[in-house]
C-alpha positions as CSV (number, residue, x, y, z in Angstrom):
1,X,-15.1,14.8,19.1
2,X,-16.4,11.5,19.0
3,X,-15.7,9.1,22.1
4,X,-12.7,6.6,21.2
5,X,-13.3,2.8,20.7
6,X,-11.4,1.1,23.8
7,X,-9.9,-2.0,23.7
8,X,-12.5,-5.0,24.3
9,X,-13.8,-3.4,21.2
10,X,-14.4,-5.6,17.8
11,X,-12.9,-4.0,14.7
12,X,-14.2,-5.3,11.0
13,X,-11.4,-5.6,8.3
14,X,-12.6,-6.1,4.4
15,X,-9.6,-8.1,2.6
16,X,-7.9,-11.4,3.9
17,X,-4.4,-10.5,2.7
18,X,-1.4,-9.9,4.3
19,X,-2.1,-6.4,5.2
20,X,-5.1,-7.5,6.8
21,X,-3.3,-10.2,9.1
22,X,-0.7,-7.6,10.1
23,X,-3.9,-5.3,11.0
24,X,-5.0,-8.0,13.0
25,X,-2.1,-8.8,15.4
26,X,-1.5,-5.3,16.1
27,X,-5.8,-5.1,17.1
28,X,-5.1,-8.3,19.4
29,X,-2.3,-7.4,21.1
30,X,-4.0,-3.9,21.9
31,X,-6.8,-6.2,23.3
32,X,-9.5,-5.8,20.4
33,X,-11.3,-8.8,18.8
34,X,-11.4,-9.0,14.6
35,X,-13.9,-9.8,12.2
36,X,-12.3,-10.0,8.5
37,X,-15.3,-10.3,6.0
38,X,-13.7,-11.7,2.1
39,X,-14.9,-14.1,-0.4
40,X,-11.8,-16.5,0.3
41,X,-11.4,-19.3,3.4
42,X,-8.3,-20.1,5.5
43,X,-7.0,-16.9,4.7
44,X,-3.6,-15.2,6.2
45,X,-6.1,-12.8,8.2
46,X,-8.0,-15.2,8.7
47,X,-6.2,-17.4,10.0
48,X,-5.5,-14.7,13.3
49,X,-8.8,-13.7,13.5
50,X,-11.3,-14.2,15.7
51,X,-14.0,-14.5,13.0
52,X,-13.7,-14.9,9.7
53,X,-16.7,-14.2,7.1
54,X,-16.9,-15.8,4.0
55,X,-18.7,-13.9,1.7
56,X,-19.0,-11.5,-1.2
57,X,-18.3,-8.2,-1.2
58,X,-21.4,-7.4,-3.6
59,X,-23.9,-10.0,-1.0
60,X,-25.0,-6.8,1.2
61,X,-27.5,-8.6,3.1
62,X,-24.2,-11.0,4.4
63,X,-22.2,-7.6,4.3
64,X,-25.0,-5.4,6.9
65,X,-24.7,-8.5,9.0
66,X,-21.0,-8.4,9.4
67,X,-21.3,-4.7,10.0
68,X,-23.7,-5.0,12.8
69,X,-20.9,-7.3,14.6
70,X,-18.4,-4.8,14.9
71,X,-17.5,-1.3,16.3
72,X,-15.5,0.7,12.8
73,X,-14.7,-1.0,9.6
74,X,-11.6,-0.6,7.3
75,X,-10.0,-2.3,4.6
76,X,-6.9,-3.9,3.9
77,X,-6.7,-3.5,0.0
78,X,-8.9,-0.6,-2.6
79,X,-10.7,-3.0,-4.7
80,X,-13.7,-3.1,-2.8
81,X,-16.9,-1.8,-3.9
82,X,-18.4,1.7,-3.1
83,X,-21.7,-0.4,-2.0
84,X,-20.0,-2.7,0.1
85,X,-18.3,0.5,2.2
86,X,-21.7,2.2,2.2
87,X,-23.7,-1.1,3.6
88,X,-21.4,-1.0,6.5
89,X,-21.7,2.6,7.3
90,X,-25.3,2.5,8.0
91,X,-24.4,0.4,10.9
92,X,-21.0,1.5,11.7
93,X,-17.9,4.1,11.1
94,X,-16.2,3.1,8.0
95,X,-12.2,4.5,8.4
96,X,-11.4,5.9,5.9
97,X,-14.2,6.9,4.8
98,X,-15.4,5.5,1.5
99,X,-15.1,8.6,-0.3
100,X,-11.4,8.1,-0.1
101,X,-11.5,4.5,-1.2
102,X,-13.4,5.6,-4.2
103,X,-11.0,8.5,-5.5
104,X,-7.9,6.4,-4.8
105,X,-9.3,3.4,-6.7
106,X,-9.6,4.6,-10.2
107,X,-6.5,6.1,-11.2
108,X,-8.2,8.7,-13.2
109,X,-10.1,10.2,-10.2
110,X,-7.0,10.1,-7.9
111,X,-4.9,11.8,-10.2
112,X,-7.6,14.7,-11.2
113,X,-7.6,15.4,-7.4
114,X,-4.6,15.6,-6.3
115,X,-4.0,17.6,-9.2
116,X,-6.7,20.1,-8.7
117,X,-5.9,20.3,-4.9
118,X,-2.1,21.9,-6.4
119,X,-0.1,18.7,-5.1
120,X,2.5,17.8,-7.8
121,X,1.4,14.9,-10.1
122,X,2.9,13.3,-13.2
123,X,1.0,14.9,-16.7
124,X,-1.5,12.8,-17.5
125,X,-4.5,12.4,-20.0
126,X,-8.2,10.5,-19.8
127,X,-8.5,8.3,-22.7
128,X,-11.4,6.3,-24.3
129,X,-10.3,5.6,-27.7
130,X,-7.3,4.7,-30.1
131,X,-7.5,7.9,-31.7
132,X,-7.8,10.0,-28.3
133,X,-4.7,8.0,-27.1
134,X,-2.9,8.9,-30.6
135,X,-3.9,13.1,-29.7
136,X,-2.4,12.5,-26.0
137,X,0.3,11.0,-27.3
138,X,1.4,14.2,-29.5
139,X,0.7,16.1,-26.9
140,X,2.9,14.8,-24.3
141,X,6.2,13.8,-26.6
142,X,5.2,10.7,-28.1
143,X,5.8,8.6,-24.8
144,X,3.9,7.7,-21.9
145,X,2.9,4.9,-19.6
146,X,-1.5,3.5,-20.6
147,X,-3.1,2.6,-17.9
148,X,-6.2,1.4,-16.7
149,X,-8.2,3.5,-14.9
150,X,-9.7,0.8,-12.5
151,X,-8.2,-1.7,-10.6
152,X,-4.1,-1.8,-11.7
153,X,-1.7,-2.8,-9.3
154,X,1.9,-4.1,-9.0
155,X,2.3,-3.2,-12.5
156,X,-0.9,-4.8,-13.8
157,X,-3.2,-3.0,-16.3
158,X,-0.4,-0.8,-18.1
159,X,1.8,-0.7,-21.1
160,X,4.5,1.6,-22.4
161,X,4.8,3.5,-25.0
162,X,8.1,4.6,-26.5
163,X,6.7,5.9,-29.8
164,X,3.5,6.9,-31.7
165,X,3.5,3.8,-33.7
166,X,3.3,1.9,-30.6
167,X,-0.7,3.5,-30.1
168,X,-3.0,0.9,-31.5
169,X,-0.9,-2.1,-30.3
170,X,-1.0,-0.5,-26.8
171,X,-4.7,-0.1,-26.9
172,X,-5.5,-3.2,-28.0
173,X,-3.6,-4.7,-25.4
174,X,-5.1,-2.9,-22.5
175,X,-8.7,-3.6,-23.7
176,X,-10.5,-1.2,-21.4
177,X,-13.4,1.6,-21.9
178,X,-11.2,3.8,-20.0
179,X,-7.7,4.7,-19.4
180,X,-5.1,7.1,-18.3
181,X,-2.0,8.1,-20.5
182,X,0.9,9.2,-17.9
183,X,3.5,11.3,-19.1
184,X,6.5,9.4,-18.6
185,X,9.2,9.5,-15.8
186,X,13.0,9.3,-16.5
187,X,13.3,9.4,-12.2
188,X,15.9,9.4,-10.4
189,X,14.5,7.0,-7.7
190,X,11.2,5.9,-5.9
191,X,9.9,7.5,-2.4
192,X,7.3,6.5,-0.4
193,X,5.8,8.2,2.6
194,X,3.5,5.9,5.0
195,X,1.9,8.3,7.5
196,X,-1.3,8.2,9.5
197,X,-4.0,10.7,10.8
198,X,-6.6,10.3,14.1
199,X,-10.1,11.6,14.0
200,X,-8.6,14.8,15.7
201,X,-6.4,15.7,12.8
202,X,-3.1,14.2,14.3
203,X,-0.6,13.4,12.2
204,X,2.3,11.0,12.2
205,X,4.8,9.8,9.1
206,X,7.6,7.7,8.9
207,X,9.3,10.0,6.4
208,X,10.2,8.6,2.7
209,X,11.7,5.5,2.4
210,X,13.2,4.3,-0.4
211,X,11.8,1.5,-3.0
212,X,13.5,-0.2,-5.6
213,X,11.3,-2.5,-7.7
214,X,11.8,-5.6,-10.1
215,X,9.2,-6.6,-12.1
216,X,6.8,-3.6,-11.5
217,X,6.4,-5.7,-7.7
218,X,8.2,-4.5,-4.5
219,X,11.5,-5.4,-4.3
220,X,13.9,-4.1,-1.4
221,X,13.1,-1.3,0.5
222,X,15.1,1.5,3.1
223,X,14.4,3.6,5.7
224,X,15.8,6.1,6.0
225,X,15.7,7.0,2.1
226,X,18.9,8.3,0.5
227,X,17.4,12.1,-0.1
228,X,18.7,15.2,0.8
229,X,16.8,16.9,3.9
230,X,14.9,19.4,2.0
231,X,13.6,16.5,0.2
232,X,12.3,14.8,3.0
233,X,10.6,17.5,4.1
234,X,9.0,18.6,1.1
235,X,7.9,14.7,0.7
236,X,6.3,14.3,4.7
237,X,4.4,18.1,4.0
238,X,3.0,16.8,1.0
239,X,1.9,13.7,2.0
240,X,0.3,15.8,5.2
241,X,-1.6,18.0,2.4
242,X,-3.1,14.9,0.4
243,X,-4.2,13.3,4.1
244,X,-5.7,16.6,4.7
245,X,-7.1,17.2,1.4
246,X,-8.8,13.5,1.2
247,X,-9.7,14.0,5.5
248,X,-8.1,10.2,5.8
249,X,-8.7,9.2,9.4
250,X,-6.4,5.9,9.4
251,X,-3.3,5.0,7.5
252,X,-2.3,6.4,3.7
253,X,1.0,5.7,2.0
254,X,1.7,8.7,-1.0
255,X,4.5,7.0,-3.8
256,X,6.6,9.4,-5.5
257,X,9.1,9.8,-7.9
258,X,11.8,11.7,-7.4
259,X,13.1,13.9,-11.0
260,X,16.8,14.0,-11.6
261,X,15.9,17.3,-11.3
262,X,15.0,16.9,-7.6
263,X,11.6,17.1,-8.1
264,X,8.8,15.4,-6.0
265,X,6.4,14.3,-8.3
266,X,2.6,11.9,-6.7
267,X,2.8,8.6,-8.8
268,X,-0.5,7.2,-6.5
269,X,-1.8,6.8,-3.5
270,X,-2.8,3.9,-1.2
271,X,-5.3,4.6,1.7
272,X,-3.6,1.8,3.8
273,X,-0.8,0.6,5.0
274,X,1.9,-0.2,2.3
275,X,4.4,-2.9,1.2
276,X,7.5,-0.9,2.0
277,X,5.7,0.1,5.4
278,X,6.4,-3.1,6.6
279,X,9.8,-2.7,8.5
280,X,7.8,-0.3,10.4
281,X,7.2,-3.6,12.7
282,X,10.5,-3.6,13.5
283,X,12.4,-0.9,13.0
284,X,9.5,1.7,14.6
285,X,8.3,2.3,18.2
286,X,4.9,2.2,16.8
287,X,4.5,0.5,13.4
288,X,2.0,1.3,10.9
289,X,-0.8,-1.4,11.7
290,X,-0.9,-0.4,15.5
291,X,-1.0,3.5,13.7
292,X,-4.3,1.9,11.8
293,X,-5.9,0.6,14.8
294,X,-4.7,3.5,16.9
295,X,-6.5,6.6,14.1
296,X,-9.6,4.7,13.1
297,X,-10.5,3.8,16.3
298,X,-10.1,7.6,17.7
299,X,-6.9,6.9,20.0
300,X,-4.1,9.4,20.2
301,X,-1.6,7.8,17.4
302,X,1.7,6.2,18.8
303,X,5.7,7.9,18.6
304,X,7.2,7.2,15.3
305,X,10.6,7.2,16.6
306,X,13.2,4.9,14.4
307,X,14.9,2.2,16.2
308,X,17.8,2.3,13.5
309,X,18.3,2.3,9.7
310,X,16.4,-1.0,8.2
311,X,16.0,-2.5,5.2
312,X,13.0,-4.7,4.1
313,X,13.1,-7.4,1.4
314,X,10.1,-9.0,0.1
315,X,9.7,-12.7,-0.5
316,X,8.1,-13.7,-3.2
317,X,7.0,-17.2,-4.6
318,X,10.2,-17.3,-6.4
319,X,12.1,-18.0,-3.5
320,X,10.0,-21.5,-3.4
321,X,10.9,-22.6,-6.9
322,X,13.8,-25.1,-5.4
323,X,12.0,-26.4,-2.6
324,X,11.6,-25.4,0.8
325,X,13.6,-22.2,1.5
326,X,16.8,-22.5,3.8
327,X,15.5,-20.8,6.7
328,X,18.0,-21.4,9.0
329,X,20.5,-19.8,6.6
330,X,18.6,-16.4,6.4
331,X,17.9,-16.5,10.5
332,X,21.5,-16.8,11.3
333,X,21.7,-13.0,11.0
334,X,20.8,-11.7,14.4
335,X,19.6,-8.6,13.9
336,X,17.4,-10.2,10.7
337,X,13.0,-10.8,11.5
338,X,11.2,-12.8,9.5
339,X,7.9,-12.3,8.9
340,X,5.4,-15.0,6.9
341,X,1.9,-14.6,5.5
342,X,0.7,-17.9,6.0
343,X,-0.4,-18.6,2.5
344,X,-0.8,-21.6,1.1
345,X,0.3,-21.8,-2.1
346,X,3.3,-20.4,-3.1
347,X,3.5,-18.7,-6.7
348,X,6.1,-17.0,-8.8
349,X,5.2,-13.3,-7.9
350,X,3.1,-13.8,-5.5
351,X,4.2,-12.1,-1.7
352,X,4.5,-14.6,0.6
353,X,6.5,-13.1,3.3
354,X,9.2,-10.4,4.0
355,X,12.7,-10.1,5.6
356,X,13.5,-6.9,7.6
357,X,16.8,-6.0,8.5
358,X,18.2,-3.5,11.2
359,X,22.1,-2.6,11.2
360,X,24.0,0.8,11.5
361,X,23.3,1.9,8.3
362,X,21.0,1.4,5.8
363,X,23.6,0.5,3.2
364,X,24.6,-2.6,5.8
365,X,21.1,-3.3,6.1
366,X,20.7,-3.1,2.8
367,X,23.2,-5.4,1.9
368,X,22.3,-8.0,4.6
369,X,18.6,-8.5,4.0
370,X,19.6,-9.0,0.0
371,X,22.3,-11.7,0.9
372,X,20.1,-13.8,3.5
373,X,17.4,-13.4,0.7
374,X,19.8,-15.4,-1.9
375,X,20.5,-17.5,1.1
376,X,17.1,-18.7,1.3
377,X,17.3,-19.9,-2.2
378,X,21.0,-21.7,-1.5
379,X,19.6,-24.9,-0.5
């Protein structure tokens, strides 16, 4: 076993986002210092950091350098290059490991895994060319979802396809060497599971909670879900399987769809902590950044006991369109946090913040983080 990393410590975080702030306030309260290393300035990690590189991810001299600074590495997003993770390791732990990074970042290589490990997957097909897409197609009904196989998210890099006729236009519109055709889904509702794992093998989820989505982008999400038990159980012991499978040390968050047939099926897989993870920070003893710090720095991973049912809604650039939002208006809910990224440009789809709601059920919280949303907007 290796030793632990103790506060004092300085942890390295590649990516400036949100996640990576979030990372970073749970690190300083537990008393560590953070470097975050991105190409950007002024960022919402950095902005809470105690350094803050500026620098490519592909500049490995400026990468080695940041490495050498700090005690582990991890990352706050998946789109970061195999030789930036393997520049840090030669001076450093990187958590998880780059070998996870680079299966969960290409769709393709995710979903031949998990399916070759015997966890439950949507059908799906590798395609290179119009007329391989136009065989897939006949073989899986005629319908699917094209995606690429690098670098999607929120919806991004993928197109529908309702009929056969539909092939050449999709392709054409994707405009990639490689893609995935996904059998597709007539689910019943979206799950995800957010769970984290120490260097010991310890294991910790907050069991699914439930996503609804607009726009292909994170909408609202509840915790906990609306599933039957054995369906909560069978998500948590799969999601323990694909940790164990991929040996994550840190945080991973497993998306599923759930069949009207009340089937569990793996839609993808994020080795971080998630979007709908985020009421976690309020609605858990110990959320899922101070879970991140906790695993990669080798420290026995915090309860996961629920404070209440929550809700979380996301606020996107949208809510800006009018002007400055109403806070006060959302805020006079008392049991309602509000949580901004400190960005600095507000865009139409773009996450700038998130509302998180706790109540006695989930359908009150539910109901309350929705109406101080439109509140926001009222002004």
């Amino acid at each position: 076993m290796m030793r632990p990393i103790l506060p004092g410590a300085t942890l390295g975080i590649l990516g400036s986002g949100q996640l990576g702030r979030m990372f970073a306030i749970s690190a300083r309260r537990l008393g560590y210092r953070v470097h975050v290393l991105s190409p950007d300035t002024d960022t919402p990690t950095g902005q809470v950091a105690d350094r803050e590189v500026v620098s490519d991810y592909l500049d490995l001299d400026r990468v080695a350098e940041f490495a050498k600074g700090v005690s582990v590495v991890s990352f706050e997003f998946e789109n970061v290059p195999a030789a930036t993770t393997e520049a840090c390791l030669r001076y450093c732990p990187v958590r998880p490991a780059g070998s996870v990074l680079y299966t969960s970042q290409n769709r393709l290589r995710e979903k031949t895994f998990l399916r070759d490990a015997g966890l439950p997957v949507t059908p799906f097909t590798a395609v290179k060319s119009e007329s391989e897409l136009v065989a897939a197609l006949g073989r899986q009904g005629n319908t699917g979802v094209l995606k690429t196989a690098d670098w999607g998210y929120d919806g991004k890099g993928q197109v529908v396809i309702r009929s056969q006729a539909e092939a050449a236009a999709a392709w054409t519109k994707l405009n990639v060497p490689q893609a995935i055709l996904e059998s597709f889904i007539d689910f019943h509702s979206e799950l995800s599971v957010v769970a984290a794992r120490g260097l010991d093998g310890q294991f910790v989820s907050y069991g699914p909670i439930g996503n609804t989505h607009r726009h292909h982008i994170l909408d609202v999400s509840i915790c906990p879900a609306r599933v039957a038990t054995n369906v909560a159980t069978d998500a948590v012991a799969i999601t323990r399987a694909v940790l164990e499978k991929m040996d994550v040390v840190g945080v991973l968050c497993v998306e599923f769809f759930l069949t009207k047939s009340g089937s569990l099926l793996i839609n993808e897989t994020a080795p971080r902590p998630h979007n709908s993870g985020h009421l976690t920070i309020d609605a858990h003893l110990t959320c899922q950044f101070e879970q991140q710090v906790r695993a990669i720095c080798g420290l026995p991973l915090g309860s996961n006991e629920v404070r209440g049912p929550s809700a979380m809604a996301n606020l996107l650039g949208d809510v800006w369109e009018g002007g400055t939002p109403d806070w006060p208006a959302a805020l006079q809910h008392p049991k309602l946090k509000l949580h901004l990224y400190g960005k600095q440009e507000a865009r139409i789809g773009r996450k700038m913040g998130h509302l998180t709601v706790l109540a006695d059920s989930v359908d009150a919280a539910e109901s309350t983080a929705r109406t101080a949303r439109d509140a926001l907007k009222s002004r």
